[in-house]
N, C-alpha and C positions, 0 to 999 in steps of 0.2 A: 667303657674301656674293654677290650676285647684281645686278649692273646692266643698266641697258637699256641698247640698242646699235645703232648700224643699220647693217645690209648695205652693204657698200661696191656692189654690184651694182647690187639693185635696190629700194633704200632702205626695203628692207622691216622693221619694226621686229619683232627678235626678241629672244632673250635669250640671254646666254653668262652662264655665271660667272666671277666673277673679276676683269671686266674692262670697262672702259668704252671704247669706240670713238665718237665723234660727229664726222660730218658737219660739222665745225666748220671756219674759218681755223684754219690751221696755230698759231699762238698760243694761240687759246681753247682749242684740242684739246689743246694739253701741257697746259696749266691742269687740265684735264679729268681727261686723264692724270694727270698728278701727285699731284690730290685723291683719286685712290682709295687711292695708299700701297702697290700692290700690285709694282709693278714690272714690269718686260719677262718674267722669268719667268712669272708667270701667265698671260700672252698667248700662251705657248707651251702652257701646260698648261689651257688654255680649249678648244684644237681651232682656236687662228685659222690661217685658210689664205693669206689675205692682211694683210701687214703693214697698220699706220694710216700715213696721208699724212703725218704728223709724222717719221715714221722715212725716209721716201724722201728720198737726196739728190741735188743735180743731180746731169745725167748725167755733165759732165764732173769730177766729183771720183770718179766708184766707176770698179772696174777694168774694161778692158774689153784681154782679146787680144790682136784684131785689129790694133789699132795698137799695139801695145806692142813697142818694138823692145831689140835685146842691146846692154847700154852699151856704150860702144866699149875699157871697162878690165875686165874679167870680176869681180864681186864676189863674195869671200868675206869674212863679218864674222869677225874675227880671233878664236881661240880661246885665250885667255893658262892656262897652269899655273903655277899660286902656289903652288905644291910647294916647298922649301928656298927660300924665299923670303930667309931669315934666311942664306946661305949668300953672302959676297961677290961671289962671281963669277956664281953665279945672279942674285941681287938685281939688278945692273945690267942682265943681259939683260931681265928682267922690267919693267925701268924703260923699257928702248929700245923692247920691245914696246910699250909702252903709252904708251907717246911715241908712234910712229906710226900707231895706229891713234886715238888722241885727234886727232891734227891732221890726220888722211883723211876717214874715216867718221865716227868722235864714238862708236861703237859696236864693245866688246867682249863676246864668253863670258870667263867666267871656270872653270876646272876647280881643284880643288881648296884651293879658296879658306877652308875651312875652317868652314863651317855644314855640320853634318853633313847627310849623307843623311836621314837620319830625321828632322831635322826640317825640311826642303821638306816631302816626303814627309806629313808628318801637320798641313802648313801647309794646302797643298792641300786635304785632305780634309776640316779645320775649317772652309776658306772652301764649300768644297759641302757642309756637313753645314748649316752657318748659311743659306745662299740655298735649300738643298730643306726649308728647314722650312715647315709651313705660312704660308700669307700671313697669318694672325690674330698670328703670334708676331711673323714678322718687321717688321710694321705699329707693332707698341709702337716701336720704333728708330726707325720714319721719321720725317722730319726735315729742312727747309733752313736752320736758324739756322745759322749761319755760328760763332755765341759754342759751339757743342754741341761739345766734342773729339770724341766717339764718334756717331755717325750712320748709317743708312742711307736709299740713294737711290737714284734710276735720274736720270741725267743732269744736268747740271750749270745747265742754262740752259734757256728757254724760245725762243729768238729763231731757233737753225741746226736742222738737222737732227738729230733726234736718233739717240742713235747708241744697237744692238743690244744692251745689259748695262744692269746692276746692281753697286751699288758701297755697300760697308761702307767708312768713311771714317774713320778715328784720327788724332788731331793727337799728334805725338811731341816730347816735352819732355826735356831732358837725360838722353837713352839712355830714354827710358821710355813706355809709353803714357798718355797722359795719362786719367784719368777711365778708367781701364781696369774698373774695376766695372760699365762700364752695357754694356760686354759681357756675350753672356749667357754660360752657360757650357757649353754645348754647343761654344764655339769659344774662350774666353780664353786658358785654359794655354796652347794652340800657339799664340796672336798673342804673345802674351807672352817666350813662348822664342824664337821666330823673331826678335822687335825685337832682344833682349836677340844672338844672334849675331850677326845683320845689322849691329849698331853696331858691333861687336867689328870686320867686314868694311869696313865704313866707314872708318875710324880706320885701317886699316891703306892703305885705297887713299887716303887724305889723303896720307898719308905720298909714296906710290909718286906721285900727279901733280905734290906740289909737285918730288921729286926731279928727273921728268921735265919741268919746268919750270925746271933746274936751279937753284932755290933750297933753301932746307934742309928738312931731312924735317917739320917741325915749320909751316912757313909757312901753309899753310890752318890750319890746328886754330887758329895763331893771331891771324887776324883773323877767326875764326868764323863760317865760308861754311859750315859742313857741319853745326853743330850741332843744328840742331832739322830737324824738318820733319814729314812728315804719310805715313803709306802708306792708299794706297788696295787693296780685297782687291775685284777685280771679276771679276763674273761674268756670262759671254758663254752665254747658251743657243742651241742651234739655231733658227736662222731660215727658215720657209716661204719666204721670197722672198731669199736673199744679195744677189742681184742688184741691188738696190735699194739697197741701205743699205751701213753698214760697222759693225764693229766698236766700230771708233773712226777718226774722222776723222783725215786727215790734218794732223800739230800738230807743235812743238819744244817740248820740257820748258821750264818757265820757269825752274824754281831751277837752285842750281848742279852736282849730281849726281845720277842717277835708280842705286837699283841693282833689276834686277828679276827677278821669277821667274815661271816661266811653267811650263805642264803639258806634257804631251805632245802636245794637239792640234794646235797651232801657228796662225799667222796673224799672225802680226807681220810687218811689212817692212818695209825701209826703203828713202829713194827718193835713190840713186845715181846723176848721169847723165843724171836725167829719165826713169829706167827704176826702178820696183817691186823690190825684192831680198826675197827669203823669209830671215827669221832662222831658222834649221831648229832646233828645240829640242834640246838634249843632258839625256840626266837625268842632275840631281846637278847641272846646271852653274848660275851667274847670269850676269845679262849689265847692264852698267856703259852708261852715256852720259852725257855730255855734253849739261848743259843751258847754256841760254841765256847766264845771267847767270855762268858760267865762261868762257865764249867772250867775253863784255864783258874781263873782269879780264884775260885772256889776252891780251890787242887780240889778238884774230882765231886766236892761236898754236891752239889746240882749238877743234874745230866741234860745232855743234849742230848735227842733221840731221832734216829730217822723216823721222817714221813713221806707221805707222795700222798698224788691226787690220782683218783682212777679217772679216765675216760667215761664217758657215758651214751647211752644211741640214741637219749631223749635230753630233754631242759638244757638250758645255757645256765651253767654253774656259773656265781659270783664270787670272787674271795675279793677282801683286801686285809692284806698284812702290811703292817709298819713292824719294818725294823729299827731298833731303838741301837746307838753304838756312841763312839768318840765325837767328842765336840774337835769343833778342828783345831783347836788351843794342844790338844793333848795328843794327836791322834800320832805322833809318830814319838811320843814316847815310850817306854819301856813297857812291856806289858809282862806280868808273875802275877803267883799267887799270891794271897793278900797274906801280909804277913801276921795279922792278928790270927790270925786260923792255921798256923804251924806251929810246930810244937817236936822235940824230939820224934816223938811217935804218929806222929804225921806231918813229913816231910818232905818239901817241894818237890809235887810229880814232875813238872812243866820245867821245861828251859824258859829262860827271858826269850822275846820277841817283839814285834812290833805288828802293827796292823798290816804297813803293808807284807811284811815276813806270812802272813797267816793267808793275807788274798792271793798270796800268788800260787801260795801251797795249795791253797783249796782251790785254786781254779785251773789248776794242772788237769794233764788228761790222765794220771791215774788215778785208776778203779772207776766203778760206777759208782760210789755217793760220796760225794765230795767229801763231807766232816768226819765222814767214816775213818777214812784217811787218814786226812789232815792231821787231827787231834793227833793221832798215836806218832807223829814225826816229831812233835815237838815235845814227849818225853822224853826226861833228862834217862832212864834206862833202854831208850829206843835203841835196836841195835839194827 
């Protein structure tokens, strides 16, 4: 497949494969983009040497050095071991850990959490066997209907900057992948196994926040924050220009828990202090945050924190995040803080709202990090 294209240089019309580049506004050029189906990968495997203008973001959101100063609290993102978890006097240490690392950073590793090795391990290698297939195969997936459980994409919007990947998208329904056949099957089995432990991982960290919120182990499961939700299996190739672009923009997860796994290139960090922090990958490990709409229920007790992914000029980074939120039973009921956690002297930050109130706000075009935002609208002192 073969499009025309023109030189960012000196507009000279030539031809690449694979790929369409136009001289367009930023808008009509995603459009552009989009309509071929081929994704950010093929742009790499075309021979582009300079990224499209669609992918550049301001200056001031990409990383720069020079002014980047050491927080004045040194940050390590806490490494928790869910080893004899089932052991009383362990359990509670495990509950304190993640108690404070929920109400600091919003972000933990997890070590021996109980998805085995082998299957990251062959998680990872189905999400790169599914993105280096040719772009004829992977084109049958593409897809923006919103109603498709199973999809593939490169970016979610047409309006910011777009950011360096590609993304296989699954809506997750009571423990399961929804519409899991229109996978193909060079990658099913291991999405399949992977959900199938990750819930298992889920379900037990329901347990361990509500503890750490000192309510009963049972309490999230049962007003059903965590039961459905969506993972995404994205895929970061090396970029000619890092400098330019990101990863993935600086954002706060909306639902109410992300758990996620990542390979061994790295590029996650998160921003402590007003200073960048590297998440340094462990293998074997996952790593837990704190989204948005946990930090609402919580009034404020657990933070959401932004992150981003940097660009890279070498490896194809792997992430997959599930986000954990509303079972659809609930999803357009009222959402507050929890009222066991108020008290004369800590008093409901948050207005009521509902999910959809939260998505629409957070997927507005102001500012640049969505939850940055968001959150501070739906304070009852917002003015």
């Amino acid at each position: 497949m073969t499009f025309t294209t023109f030189n960012q240089k000196d507009q000279t019309q030539t031809q690449t494969p694979t790929t369409t580049i136009l001289n367009f506004e930023r808008e009509n050029q995603a459009e552009a983009f989009d309509k071929t189906k081929v994704g950010v990968k093929s742009l790499v495997d075309s021979g582009l040497t300079e990224i499209p203008k669609i992918f550049i973001h301001p200056q001031d959101t990409l990383p720069n050095p020079q002014t980047q100063s050491t927080p004045t609290v040194p940050l390590n993102v806490p490494v928790i071991d869910l080893a004899k978890i089932h052991e009383s006097t362990r359990r509670a240490e495990i509950i304190e850990e993640i108690r404070e690392a929920a109400e600091s950073i919003g972000f933990f590793q997890m070590v021996n959490h109980g998805v085995p090795v082998e299957v990251l391990d062959a998680m990872i290698e189905a999400v790169r066997r599914f993105h280096e297939q040719p772009e004829e195969v992977k084109m049958e997936l593409y897809s923006r209907d919103a109603t498709r459980a199973v999809r593939y994409y490169s970016n979610e919007d047409f309006q910011a900057a777009k950011s360096w990947r590609d993304t296989v998208y699954c809506q997750l329904v009571d423990g399961y992948i929804r519409q899991a056949e229109l996978l193909p099957p060079i990658c099913r089995n291991e999405f399949e196994e992977y959900i199938k432990c990750t819930i298992k991982l889920k379900d037990t960290l329901s347990e361990l926040l509500s503890e750490a919120l000192g309510l009963s182990p049972d309490y999230l499961k049962g007003i059903e924050c965590l039961k459905d939700g969506v993972m995404m299996s994205h895929y970061y190739p090396p970029c000619p220009q890092p400098e330019l672009t990101l990863g993935m923009a600086s954002h706060t997860d909306l639902p109410f828990l992300t758990i996620l796994m990542q390979d061994s290139i790295g590029g996650l960090q998160v921003l402590h202090q007003n200073y960048w922090v590297d998440v340094p990958p462990i293998h074997g490990s996952l790593i837990a945050n704190i989204g948005d709409l946990l930090q609402v229920i919580t009034n404020n007790k657990f933070k959401s924190v932004e992150h981003r992914v940097m660009a890279r000029s070498t490896g194809s980074r792997i992430s997959v995040p599930c986000f954990f939120s509303l079972s659809a039973r609930v999803v357009s009921e009222p959402i507050r803080p929890i009222k066991e956690l108020l008290s004369p002297n800590n008093p409901p930050i948050y207005k009521e709202l509902t999910f959809a109130d939260y998505h629409t706000r957070y997927k507005s075009k102001e500012g640049k990090s969505r939850g940055a935002l968001a959150l501070p609208y739906f304070m009852i002192n917002n003015n």
